[in-house]
MARDREN-111666 format. One line per 2 residues: their letters; for each residue x, y, z of C-alpha. Coordinates in Angstrom, 1 decimal. Layout:
residues N
A = X,Y,Z  ...
END
This chain:
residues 292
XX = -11.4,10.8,23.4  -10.9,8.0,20.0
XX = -7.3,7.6,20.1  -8.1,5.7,16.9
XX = -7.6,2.4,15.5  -4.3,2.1,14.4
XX = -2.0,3.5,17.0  1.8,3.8,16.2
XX = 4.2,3.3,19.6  7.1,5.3,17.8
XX = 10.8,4.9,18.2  12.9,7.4,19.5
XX = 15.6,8.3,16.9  19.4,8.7,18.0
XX = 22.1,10.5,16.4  25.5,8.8,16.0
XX = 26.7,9.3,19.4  23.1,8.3,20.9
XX = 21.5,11.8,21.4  18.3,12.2,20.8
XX = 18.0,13.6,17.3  15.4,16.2,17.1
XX = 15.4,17.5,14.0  14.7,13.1,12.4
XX = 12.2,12.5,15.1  10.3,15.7,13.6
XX = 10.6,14.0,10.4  9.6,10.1,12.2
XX = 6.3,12.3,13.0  5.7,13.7,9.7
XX = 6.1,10.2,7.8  4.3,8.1,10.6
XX = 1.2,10.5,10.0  1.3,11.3,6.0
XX = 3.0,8.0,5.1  1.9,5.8,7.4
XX = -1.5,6.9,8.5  -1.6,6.6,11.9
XX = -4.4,7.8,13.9  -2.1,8.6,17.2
XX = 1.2,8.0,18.1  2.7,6.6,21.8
XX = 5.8,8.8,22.8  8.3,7.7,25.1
XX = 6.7,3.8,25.5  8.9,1.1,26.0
XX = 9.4,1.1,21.6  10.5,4.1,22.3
XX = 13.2,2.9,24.6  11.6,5.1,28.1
XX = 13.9,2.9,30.1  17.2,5.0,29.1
XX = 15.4,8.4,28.3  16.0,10.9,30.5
XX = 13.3,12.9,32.0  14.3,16.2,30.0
XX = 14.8,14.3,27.0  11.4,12.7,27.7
XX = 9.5,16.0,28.1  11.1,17.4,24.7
XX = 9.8,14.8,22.9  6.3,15.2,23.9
XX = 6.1,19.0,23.2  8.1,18.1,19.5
XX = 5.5,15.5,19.1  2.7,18.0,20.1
XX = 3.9,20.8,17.9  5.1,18.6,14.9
XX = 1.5,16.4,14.7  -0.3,19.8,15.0
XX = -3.5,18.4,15.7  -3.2,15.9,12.6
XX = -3.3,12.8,15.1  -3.5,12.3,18.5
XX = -0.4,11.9,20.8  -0.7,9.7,23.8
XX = 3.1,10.3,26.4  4.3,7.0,28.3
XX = 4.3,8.3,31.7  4.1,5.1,33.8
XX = 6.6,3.4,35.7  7.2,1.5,39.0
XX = 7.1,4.5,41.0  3.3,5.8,41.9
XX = 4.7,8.8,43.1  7.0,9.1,39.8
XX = 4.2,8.3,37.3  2.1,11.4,38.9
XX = 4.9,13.8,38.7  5.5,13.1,34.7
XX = 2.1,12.7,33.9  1.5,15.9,35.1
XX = 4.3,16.9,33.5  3.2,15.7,30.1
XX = -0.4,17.5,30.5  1.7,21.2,31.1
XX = 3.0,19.5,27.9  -0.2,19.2,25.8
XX = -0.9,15.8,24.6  -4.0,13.9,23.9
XX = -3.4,11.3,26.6  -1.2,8.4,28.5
XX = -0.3,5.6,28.4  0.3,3.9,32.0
XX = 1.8,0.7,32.0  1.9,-1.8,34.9
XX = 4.3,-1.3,37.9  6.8,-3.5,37.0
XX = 9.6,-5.1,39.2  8.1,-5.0,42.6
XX = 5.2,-6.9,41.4  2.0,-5.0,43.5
XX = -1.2,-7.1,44.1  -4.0,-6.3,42.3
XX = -5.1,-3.7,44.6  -1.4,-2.1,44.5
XX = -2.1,-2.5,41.1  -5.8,-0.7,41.4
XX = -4.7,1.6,43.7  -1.6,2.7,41.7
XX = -3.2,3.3,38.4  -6.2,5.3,40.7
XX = -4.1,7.4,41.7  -2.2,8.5,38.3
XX = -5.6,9.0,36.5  -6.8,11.1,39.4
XX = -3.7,13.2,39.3  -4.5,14.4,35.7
XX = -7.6,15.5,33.5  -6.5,13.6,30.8
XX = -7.7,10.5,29.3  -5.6,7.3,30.4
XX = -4.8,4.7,28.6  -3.8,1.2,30.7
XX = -1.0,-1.0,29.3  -0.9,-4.4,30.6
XX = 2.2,-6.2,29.2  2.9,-9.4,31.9
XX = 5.8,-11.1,29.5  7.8,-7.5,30.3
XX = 5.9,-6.0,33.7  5.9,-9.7,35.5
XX = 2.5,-9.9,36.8  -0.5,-9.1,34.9
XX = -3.7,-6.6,35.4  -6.5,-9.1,35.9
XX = -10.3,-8.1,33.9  -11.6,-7.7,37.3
XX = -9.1,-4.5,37.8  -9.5,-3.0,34.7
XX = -13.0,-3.4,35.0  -13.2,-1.6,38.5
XX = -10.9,1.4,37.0  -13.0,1.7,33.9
XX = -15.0,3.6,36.7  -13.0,5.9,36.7
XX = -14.2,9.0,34.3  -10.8,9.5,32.6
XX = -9.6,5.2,32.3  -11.1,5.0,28.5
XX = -8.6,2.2,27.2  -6.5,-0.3,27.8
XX = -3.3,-1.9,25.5  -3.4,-5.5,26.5
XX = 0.0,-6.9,25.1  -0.4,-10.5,25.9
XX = -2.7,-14.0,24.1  -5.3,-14.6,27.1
XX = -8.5,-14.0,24.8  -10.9,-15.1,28.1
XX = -9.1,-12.3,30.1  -10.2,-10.1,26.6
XX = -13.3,-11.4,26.3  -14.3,-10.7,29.6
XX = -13.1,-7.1,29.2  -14.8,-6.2,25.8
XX = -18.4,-8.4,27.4  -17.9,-6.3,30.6
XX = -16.6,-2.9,30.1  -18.7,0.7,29.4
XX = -19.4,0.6,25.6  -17.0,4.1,25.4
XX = -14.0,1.9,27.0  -11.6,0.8,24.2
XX = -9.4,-2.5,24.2  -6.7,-2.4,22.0
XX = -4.1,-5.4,21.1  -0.7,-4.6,22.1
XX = 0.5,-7.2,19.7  1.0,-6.9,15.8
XX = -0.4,-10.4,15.1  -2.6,-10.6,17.4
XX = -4.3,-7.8,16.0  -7.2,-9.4,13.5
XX = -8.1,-12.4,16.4  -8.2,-9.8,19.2
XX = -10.7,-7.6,16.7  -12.8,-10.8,16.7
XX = -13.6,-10.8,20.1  -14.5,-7.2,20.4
XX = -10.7,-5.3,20.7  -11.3,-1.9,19.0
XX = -7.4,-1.3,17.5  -3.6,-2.0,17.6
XX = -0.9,-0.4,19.3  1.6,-1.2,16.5
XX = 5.3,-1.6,16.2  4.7,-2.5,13.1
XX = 2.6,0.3,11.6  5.9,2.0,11.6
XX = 6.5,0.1,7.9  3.1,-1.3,7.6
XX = 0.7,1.3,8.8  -1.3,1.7,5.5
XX = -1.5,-1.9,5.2  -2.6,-2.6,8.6
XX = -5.6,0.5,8.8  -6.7,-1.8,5.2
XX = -7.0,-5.1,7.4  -8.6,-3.4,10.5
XX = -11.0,-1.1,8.4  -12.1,-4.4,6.5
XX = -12.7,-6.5,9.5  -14.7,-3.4,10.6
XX = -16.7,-2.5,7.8  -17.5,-6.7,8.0
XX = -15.3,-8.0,4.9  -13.8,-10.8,7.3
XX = -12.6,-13.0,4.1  -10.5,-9.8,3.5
XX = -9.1,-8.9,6.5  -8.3,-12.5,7.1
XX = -6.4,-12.3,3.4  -4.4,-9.2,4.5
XX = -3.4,-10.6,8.1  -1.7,-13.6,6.4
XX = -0.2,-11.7,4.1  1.2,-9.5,6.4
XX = 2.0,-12.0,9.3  5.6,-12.2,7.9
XX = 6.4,-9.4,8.9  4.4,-9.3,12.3
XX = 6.4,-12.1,13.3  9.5,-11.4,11.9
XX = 9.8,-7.9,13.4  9.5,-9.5,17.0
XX = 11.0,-13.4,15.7  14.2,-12.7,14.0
XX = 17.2,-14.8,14.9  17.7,-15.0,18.7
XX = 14.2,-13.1,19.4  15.7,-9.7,19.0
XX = 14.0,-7.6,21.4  12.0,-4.3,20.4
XX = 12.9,-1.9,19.0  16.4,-3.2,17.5
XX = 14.4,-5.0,14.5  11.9,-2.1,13.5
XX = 14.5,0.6,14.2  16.8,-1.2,11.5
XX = 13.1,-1.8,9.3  12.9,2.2,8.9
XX = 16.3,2.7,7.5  15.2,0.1,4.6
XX = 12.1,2.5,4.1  14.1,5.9,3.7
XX = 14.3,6.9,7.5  16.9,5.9,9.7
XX = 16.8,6.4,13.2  20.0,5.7,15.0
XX = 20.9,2.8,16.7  19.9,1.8,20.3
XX = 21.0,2.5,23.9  22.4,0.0,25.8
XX = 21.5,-2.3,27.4  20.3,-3.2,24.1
XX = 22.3,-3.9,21.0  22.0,-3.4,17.6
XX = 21.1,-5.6,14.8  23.5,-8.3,13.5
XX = 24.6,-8.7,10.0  22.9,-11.8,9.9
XX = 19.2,-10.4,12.0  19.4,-7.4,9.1
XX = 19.9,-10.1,6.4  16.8,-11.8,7.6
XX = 14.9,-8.5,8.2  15.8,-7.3,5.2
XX = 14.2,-10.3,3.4  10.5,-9.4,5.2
XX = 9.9,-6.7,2.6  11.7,-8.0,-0.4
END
């Protein structure tokens, strides 16, 4: 399965009372593929706010995602969570669905060892014919999915990626020296994107491709086609906003920034659920200034 190199991990859009509105996140899919050229979208990751979705509303969105992409780009469900037993159960869920993939992130909270870890992950993959995708985000999960686990669940027939959302380029570099030449490593972390290509990351899972997505398959296609000089050019030119979409006053956390970022490009999406909060007059001041 080639998820792609430029993956999109797509809001969820909300309608003024904070339902999911079906009828824009039909149109988020349309523009994320035609305008913004991604090669597969994440549905229900935590960009798109998984934490306060509900099950239903989580289910829904895959099969709208399914039936709106119609085979234009792959769509990979965020299934994972804390729970083994939970994670199973959805994933499942989301094959009867009929995506491309999931994405499994790290049991977060009760902080597993690394064979809790193993063993959870194991058993999700195992539970499904469908090709897993391993998140390892430690700033949001609280522990962190060493090499030598990935490595021992790239053994598994259906483990063909991981996200890795975090800077530790030896815990990278021994994943890209080390894994099957099929397994994929992809940055989970806009501006880390370019330096993680450079030691052998294949693609992005992007928060920022929801704006940028053109722009950001032009530096990744140059790095791989081997203009370096010019994908170097287009990261700093579009570092700005890589770091402004996660580094606006008061480190407003994902997705408040990029949500607010699509209603400057023609397609709002609702505010957010608590326990987040929306944008400040001042953070949409400062947003607003990335793309002027």
């Amino acid at each position: 399965m080639n998820f792609g190199r430029v993956i999109t991990a797509m809001v969820t859009p909300f309608d003024s009372e904070l339902r999911v509105d079906w009828n824009q996140a039909r149109r988020l899919v349309d523009f994320l593929i035609e305008e913004q050229k991604s090669d597969s979208l994440v549905v229900c990751g935590t960009t798109g706010e998984s934490p306060t979705l509900t099950e239903e509303e989580k289910l829904e969105l895959f099969r709208l995602a399914v039936d709106q992409a119609k085979g234009r780009c792959k769509i990979i469900a965020g299934t994972g969570s804390y729970d083994t037993a939970h994670t199973i159960h959805l994933t499942r869920e989301a094959e009867k669905a009929g995506v491309d993939g999931v994405l499994l992130v790290a049991p977060y909270y009760n902080r597993p060892s690394q064979e809790g870890i193993y063993e959870h992950f194991k058993a999700a993959a195992q539970a499904t014919k469908l090709p897993v995708m391993l998140y390892n985000i430690p700033s949001r999960t609280g522990i962190t999915v060493s090499a030598a686990t990935t490595l021992k669940l790239t053994q598994l027939p259906n483990v063909v990626a991981t996200k890795e959302a975090h800077s530790d380029f030896d815990l990278i570099s021994e994943l890209t020296a080390n894994a099957p030449e099929s397994f994929r490593v992809y940055s989970g972390d806009d501006i880390l994107t370019l330096p993680m290509l450079s030691v052998g990351a294949y693609g992005i899972v992007s928060v920022a491709s929801h704006v940028i997505g053109k722009e950001m398959q032009e530096m990744v296609g140059a790095y791989v086609e081997g203009n370096v000089s010019k994908a170097a050019q287009l990261h700093a030119k579009l570092r700005p906003v890589f770091g402004g979409l996660f580094n606006c006053p008061h480190r407003v956390p994902n997705p408040v920034p990029v949500k607010y970022a699509l209603s400057l490009f023609g397609m709002p999406v609702g505010e957010v659920r608590l326990p987040l909060v929306s944008a400040t007059e001042d953070e949409q001041r400062f947003i607003r200034a990335l793309f002027q």
